[in-house]
mmCIF entry with sequence, helices, sheets and N, C-alpha, C, O atoms, coordinates in Angstrom:
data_MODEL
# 
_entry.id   MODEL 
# 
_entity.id                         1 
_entity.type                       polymer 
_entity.pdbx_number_of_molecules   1 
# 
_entity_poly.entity_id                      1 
_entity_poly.type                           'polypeptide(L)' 
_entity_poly.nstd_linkage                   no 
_entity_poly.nstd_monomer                   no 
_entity_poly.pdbx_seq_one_letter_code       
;(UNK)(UNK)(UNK)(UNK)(UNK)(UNK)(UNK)(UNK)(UNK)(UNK)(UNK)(UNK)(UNK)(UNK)(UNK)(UNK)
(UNK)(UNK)(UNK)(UNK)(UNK)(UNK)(UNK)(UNK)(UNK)(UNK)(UNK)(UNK)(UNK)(UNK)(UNK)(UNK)
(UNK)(UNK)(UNK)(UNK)(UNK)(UNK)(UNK)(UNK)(UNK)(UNK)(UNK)(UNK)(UNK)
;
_entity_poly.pdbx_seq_one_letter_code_can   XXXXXXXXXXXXXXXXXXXXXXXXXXXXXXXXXXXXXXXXXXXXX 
_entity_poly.pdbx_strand_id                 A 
# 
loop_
_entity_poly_seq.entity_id 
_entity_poly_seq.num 
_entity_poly_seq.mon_id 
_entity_poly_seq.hetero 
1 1  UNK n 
1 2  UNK n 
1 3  UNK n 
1 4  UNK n 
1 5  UNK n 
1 6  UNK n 
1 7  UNK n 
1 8  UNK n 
1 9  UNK n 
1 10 UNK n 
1 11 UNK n 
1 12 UNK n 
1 13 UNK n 
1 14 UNK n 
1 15 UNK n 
1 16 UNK n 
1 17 UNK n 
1 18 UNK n 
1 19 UNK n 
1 20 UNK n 
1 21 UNK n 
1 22 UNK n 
1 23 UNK n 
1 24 UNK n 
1 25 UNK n 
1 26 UNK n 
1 27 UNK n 
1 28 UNK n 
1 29 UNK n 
1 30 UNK n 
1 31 UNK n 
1 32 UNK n 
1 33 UNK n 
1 34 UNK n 
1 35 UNK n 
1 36 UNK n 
1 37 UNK n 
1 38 UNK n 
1 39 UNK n 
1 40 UNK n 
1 41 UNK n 
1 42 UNK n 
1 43 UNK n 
1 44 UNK n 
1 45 UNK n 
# 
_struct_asym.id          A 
_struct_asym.entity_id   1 
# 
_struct_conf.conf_type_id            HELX_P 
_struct_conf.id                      HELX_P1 
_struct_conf.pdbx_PDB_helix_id       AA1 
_struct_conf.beg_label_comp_id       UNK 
_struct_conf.beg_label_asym_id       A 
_struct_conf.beg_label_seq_id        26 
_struct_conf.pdbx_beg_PDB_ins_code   ? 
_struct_conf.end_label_comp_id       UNK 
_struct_conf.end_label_asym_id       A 
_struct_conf.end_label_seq_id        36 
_struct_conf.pdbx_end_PDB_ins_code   ? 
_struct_conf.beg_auth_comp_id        UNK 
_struct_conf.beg_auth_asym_id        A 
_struct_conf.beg_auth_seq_id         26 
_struct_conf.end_auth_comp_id        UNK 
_struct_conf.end_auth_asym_id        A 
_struct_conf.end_auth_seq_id         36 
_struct_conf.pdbx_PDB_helix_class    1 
_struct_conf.details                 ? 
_struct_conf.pdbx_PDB_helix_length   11 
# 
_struct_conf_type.id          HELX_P 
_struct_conf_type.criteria    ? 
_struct_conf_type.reference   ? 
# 
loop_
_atom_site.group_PDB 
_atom_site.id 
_atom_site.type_symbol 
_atom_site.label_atom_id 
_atom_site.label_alt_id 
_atom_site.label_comp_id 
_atom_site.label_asym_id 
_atom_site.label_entity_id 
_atom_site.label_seq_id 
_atom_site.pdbx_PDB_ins_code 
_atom_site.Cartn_x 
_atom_site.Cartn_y 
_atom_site.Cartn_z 
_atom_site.occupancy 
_atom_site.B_iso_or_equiv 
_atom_site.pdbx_formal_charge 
_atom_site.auth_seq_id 
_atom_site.auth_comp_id 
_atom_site.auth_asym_id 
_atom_site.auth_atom_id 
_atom_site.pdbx_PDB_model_num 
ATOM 1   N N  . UNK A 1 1  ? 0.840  -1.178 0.000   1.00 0.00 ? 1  UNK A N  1 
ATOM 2   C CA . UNK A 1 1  ? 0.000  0.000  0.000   1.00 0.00 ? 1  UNK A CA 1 
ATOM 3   C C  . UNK A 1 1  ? 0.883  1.239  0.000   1.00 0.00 ? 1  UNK A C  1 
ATOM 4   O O  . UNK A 1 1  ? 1.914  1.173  0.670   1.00 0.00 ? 1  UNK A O  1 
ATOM 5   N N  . UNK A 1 2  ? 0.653  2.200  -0.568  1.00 0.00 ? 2  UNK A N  1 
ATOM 6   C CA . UNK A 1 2  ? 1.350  3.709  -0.992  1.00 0.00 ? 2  UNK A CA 1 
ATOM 7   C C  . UNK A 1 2  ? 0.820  4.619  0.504   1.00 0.00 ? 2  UNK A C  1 
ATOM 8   O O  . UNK A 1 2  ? -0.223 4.715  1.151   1.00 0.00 ? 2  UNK A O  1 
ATOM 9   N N  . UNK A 1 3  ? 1.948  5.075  0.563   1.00 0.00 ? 3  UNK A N  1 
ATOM 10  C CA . UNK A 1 3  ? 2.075  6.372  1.909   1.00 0.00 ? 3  UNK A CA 1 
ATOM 11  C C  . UNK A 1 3  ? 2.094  7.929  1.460   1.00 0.00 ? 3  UNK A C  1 
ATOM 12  O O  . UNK A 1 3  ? 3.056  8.641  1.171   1.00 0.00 ? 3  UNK A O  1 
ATOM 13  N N  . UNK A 1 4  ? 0.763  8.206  1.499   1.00 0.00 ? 4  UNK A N  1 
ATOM 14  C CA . UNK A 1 4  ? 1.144  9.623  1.123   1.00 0.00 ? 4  UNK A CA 1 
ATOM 15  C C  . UNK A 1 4  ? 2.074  10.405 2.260   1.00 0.00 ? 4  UNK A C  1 
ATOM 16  O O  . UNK A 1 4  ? 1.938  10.141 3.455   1.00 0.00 ? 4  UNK A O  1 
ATOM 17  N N  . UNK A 1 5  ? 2.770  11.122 1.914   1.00 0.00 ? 5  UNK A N  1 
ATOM 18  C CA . UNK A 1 5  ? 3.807  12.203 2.480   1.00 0.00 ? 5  UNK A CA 1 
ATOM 19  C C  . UNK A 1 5  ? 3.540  13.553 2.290   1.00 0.00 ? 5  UNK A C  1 
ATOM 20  O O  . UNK A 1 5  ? 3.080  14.131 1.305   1.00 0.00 ? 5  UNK A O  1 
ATOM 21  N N  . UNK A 1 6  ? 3.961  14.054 3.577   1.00 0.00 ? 6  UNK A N  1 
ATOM 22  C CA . UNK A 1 6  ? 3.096  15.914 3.826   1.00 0.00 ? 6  UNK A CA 1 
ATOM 23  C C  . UNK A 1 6  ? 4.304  16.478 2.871   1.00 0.00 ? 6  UNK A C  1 
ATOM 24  O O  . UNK A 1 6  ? 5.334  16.807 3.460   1.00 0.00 ? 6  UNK A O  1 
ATOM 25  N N  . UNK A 1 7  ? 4.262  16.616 1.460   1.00 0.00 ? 7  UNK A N  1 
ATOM 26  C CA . UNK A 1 7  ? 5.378  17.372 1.074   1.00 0.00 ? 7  UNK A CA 1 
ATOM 27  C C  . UNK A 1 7  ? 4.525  18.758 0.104   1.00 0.00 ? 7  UNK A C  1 
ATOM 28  O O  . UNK A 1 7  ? 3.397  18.832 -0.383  1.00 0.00 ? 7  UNK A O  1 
ATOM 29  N N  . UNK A 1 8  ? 5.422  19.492 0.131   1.00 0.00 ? 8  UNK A N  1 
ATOM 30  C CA . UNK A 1 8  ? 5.424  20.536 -1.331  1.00 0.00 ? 8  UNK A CA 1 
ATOM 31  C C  . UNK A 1 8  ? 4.760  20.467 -2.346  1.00 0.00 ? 8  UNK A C  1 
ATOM 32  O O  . UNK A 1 8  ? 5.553  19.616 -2.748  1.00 0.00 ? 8  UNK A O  1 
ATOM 33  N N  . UNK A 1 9  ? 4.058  20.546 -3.155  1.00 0.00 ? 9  UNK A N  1 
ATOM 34  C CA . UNK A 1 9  ? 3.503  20.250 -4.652  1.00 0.00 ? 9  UNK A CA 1 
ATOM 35  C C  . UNK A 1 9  ? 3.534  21.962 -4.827  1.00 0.00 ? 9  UNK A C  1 
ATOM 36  O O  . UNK A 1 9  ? 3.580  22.794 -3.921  1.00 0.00 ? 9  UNK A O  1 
ATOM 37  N N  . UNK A 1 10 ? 3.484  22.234 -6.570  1.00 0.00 ? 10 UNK A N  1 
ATOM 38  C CA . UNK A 1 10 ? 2.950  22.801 -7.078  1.00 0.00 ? 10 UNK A CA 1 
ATOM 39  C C  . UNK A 1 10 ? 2.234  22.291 -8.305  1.00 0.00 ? 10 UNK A C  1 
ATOM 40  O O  . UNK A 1 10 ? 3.031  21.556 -8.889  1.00 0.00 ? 10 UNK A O  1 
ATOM 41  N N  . UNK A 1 11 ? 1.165  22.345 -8.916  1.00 0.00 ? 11 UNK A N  1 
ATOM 42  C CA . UNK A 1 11 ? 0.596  22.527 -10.513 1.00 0.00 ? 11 UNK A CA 1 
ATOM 43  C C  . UNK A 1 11 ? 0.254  23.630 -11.338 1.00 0.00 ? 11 UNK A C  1 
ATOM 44  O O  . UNK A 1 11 ? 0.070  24.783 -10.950 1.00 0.00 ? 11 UNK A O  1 
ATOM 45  N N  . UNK A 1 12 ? 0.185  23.221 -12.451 1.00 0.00 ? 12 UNK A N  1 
ATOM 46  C CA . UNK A 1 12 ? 0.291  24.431 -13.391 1.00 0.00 ? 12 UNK A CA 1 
ATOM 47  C C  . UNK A 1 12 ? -0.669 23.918 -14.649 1.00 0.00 ? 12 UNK A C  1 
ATOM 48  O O  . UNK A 1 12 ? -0.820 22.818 -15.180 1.00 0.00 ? 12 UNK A O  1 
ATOM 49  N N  . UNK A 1 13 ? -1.086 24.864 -14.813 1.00 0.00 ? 13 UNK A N  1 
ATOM 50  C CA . UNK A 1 13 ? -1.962 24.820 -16.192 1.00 0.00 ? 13 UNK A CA 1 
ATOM 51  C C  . UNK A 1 13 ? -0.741 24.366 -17.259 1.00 0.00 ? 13 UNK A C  1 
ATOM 52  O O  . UNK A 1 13 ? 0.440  24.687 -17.126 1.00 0.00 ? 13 UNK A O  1 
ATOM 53  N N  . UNK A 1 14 ? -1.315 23.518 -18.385 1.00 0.00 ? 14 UNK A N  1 
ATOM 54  C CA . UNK A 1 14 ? -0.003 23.367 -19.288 1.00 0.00 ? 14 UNK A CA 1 
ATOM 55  C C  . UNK A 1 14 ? -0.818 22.535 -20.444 1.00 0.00 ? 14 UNK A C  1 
ATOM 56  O O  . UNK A 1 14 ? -2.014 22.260 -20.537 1.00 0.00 ? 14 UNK A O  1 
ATOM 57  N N  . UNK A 1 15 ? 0.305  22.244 -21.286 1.00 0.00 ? 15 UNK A N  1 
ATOM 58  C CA . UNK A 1 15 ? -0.057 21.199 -22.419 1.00 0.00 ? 15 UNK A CA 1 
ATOM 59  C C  . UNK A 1 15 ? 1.238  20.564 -22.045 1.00 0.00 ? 15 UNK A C  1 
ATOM 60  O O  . UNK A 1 15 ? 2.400  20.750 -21.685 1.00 0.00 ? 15 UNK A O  1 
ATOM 61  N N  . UNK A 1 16 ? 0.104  19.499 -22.426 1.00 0.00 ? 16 UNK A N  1 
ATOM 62  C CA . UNK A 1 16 ? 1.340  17.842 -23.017 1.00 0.00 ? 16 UNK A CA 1 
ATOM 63  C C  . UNK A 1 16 ? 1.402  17.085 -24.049 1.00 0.00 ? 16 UNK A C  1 
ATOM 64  O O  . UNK A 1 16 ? 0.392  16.578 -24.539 1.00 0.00 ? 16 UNK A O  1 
ATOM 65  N N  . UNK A 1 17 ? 2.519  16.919 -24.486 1.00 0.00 ? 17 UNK A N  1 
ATOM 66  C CA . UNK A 1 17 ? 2.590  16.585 -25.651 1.00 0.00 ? 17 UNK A CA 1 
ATOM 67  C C  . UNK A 1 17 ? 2.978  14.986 -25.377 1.00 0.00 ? 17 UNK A C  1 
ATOM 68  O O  . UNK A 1 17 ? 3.779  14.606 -24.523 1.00 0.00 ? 17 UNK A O  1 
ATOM 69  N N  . UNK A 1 18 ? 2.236  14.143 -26.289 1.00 0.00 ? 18 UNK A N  1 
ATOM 70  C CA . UNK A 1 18 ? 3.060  12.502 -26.442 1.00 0.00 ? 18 UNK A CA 1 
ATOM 71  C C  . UNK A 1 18 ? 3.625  12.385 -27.866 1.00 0.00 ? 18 UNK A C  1 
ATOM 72  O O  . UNK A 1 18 ? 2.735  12.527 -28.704 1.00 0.00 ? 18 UNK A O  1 
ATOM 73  N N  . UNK A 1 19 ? 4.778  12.179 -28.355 1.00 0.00 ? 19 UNK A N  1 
ATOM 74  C CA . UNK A 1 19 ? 5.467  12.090 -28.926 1.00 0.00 ? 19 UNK A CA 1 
ATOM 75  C C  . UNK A 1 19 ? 5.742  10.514 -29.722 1.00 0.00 ? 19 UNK A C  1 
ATOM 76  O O  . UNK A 1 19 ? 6.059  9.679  -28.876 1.00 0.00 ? 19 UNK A O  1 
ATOM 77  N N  . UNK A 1 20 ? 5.696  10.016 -30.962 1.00 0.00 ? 20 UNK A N  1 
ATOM 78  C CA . UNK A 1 20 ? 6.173  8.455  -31.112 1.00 0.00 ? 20 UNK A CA 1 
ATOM 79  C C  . UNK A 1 20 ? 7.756  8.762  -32.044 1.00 0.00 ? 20 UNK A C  1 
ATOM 80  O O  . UNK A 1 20 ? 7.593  9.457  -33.047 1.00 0.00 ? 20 UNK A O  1 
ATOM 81  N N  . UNK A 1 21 ? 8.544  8.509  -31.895 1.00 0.00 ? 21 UNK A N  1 
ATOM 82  C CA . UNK A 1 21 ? 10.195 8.311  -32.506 1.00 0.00 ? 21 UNK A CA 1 
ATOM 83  C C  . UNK A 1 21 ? 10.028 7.125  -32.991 1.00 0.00 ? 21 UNK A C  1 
ATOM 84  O O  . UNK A 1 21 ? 9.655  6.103  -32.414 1.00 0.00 ? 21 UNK A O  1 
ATOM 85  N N  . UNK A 1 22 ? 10.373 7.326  -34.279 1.00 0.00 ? 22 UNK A N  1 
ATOM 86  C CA . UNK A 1 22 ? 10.673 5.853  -35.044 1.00 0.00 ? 22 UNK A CA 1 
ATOM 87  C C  . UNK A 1 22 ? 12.217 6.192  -36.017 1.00 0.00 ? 22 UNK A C  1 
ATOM 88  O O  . UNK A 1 22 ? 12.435 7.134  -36.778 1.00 0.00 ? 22 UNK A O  1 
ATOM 89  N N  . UNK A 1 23 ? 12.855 5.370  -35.748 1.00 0.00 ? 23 UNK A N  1 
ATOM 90  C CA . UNK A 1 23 ? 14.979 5.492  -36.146 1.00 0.00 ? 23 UNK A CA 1 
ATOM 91  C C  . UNK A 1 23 ? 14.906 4.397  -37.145 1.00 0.00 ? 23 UNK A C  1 
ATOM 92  O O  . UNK A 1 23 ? 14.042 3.556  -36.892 1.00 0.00 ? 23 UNK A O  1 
ATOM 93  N N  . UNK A 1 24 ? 15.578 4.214  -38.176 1.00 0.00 ? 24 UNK A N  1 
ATOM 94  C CA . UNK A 1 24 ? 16.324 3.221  -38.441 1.00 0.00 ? 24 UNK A CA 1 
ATOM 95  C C  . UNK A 1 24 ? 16.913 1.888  -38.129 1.00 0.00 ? 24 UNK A C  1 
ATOM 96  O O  . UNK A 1 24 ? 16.907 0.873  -38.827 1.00 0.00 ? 24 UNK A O  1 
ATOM 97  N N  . UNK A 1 25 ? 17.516 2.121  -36.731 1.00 0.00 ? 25 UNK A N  1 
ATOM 98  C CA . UNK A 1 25 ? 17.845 1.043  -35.892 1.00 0.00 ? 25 UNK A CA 1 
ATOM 99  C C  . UNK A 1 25 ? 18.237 1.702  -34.088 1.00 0.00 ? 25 UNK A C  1 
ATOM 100 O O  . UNK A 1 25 ? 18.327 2.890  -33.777 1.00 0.00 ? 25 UNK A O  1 
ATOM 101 N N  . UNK A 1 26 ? 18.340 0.959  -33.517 1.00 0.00 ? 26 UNK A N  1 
ATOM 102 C CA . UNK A 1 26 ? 18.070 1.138  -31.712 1.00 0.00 ? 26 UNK A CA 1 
ATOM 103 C C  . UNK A 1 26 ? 19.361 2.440  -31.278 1.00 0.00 ? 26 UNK A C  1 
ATOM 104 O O  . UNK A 1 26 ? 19.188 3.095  -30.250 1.00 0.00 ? 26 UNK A O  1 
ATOM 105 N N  . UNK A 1 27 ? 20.250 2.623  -31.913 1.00 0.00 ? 27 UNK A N  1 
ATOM 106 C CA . UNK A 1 27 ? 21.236 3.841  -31.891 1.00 0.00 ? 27 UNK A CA 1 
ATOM 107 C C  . UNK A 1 27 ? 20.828 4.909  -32.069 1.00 0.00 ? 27 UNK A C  1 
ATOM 108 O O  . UNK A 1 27 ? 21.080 5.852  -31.319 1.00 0.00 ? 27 UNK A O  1 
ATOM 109 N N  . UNK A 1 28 ? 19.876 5.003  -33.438 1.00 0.00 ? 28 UNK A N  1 
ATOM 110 C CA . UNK A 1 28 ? 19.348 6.278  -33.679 1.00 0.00 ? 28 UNK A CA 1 
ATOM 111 C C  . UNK A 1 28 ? 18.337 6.751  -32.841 1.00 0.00 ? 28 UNK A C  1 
ATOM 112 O O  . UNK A 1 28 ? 18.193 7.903  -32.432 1.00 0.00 ? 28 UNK A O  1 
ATOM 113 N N  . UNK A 1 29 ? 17.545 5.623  -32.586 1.00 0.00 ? 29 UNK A N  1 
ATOM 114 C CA . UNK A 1 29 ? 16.083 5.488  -31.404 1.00 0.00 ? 29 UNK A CA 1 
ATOM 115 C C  . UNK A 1 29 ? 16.630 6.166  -30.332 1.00 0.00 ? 29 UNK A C  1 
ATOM 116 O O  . UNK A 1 29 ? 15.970 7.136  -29.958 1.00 0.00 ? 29 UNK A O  1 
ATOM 117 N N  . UNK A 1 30 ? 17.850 5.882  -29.617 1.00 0.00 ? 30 UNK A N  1 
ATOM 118 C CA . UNK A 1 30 ? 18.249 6.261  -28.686 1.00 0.00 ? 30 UNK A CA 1 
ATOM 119 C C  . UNK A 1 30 ? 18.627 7.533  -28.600 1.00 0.00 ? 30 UNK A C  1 
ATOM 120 O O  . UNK A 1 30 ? 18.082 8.318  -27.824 1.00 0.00 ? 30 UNK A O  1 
ATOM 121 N N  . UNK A 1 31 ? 19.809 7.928  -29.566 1.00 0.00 ? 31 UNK A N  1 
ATOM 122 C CA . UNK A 1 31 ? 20.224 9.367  -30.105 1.00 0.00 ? 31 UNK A CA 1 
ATOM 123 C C  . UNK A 1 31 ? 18.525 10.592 -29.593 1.00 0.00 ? 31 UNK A C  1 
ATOM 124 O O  . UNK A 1 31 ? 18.352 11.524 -28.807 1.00 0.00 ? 31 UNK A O  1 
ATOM 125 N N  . UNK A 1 32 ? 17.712 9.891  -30.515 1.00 0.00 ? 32 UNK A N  1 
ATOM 126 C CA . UNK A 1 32 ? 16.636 11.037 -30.867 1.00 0.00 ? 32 UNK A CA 1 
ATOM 127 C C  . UNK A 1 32 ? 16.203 11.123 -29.541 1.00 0.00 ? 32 UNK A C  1 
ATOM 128 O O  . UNK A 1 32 ? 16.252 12.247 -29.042 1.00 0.00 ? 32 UNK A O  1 
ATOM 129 N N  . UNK A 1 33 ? 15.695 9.993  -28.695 1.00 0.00 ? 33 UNK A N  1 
ATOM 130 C CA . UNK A 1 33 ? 15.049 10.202 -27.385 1.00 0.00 ? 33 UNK A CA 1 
ATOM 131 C C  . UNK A 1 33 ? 16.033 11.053 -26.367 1.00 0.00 ? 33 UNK A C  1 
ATOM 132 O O  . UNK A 1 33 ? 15.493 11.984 -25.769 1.00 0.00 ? 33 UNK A O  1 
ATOM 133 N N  . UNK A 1 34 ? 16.923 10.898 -26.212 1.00 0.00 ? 34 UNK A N  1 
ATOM 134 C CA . UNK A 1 34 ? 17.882 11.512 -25.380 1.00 0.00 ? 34 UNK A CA 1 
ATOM 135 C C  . UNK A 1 34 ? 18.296 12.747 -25.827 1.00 0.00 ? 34 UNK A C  1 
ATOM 136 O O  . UNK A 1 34 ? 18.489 13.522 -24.890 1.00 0.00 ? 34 UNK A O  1 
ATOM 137 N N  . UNK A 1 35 ? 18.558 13.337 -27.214 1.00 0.00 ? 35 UNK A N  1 
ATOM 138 C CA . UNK A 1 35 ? 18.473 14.474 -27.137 1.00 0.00 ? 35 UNK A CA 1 
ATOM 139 C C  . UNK A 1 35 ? 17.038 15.232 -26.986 1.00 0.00 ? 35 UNK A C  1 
ATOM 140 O O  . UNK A 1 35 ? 16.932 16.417 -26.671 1.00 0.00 ? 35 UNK A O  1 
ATOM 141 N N  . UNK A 1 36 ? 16.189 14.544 -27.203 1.00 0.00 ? 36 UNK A N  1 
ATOM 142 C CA . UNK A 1 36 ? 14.696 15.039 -27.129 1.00 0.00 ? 36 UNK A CA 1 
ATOM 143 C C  . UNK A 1 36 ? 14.392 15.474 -25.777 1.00 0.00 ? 36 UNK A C  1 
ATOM 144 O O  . UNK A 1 36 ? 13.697 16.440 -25.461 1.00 0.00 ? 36 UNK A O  1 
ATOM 145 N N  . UNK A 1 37 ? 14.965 14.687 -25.046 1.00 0.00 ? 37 UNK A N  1 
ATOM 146 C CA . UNK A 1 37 ? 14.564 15.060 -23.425 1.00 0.00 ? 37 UNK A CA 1 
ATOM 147 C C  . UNK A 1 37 ? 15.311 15.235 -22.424 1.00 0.00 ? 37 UNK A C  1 
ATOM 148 O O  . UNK A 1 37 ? 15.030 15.157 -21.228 1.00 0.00 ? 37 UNK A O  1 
ATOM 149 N N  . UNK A 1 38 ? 16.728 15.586 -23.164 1.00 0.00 ? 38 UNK A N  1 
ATOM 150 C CA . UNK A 1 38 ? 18.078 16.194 -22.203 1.00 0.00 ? 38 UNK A CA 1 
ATOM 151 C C  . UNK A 1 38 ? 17.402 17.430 -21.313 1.00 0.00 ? 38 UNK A C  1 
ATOM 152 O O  . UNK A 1 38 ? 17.390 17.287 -20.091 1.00 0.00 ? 38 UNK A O  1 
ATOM 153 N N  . UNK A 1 39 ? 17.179 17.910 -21.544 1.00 0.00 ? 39 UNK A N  1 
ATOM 154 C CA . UNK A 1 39 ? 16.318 19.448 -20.459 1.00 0.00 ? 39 UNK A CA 1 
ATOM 155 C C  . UNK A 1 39 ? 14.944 18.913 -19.856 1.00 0.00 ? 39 UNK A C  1 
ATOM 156 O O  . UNK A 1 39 ? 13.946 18.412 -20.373 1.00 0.00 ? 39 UNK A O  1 
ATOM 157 N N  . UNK A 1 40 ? 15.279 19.206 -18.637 1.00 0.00 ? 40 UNK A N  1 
ATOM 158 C CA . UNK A 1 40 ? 13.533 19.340 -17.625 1.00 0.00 ? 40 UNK A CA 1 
ATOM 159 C C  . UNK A 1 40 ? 12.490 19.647 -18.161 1.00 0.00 ? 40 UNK A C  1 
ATOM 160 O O  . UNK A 1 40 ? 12.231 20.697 -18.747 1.00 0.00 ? 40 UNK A O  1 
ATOM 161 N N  . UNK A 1 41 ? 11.680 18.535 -17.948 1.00 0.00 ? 41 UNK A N  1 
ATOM 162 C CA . UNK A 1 41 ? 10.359 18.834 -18.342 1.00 0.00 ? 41 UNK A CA 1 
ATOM 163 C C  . UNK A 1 41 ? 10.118 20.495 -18.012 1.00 0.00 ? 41 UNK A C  1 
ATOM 164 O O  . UNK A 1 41 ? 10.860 21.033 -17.190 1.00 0.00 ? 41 UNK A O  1 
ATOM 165 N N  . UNK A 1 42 ? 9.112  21.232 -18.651 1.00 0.00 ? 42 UNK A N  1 
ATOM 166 C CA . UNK A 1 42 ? 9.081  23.193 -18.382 1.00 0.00 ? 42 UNK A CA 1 
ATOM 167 C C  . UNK A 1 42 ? 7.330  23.141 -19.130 1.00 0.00 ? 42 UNK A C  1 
ATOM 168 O O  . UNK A 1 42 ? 6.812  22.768 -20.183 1.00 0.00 ? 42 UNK A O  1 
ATOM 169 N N  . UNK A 1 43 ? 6.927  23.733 -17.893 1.00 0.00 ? 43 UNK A N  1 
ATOM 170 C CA . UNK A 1 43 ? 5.620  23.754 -18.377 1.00 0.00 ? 43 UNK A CA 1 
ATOM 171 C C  . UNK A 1 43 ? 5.188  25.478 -18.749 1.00 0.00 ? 43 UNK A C  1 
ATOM 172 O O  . UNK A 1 43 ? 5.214  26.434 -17.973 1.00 0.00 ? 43 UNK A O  1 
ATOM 173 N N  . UNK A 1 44 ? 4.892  25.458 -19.864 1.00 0.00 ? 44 UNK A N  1 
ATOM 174 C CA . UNK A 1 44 ? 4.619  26.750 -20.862 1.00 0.00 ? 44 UNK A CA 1 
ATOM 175 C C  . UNK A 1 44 ? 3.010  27.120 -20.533 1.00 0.00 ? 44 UNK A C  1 
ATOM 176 O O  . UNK A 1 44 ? 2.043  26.368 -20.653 1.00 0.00 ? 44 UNK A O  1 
ATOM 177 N N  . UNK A 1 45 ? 3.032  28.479 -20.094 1.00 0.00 ? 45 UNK A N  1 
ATOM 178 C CA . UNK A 1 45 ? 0.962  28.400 -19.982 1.00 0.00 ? 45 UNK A CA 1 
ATOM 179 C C  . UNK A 1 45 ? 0.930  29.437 -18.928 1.00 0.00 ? 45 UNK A C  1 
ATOM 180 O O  . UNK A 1 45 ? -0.145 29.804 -18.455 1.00 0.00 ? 45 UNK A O  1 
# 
């Protein structure tokens, strides 16, 4: 069973985007995802 914890939150109005990557082969797959999501999620709004 899950323990909620008295912590901090904030939310924010935002959009989300889901994204599908399709490479050539599992190098490129990788390449694209990782530069795709090197920076923190940043919610715009």
């Amino acid at each position: 069973m899950a323990t909620v914890e008295d912590t901090y939150c904030e939310a924010f109005e935002g959009l989300v985007v889901q994204l599908q990557i399709t490479a050539q082969d599992v190098e490129f797959l990788n390449r694209a995802a990782n530069a795709f999501t090197a920076l923190p999620s940043t919610v715009f709004g």
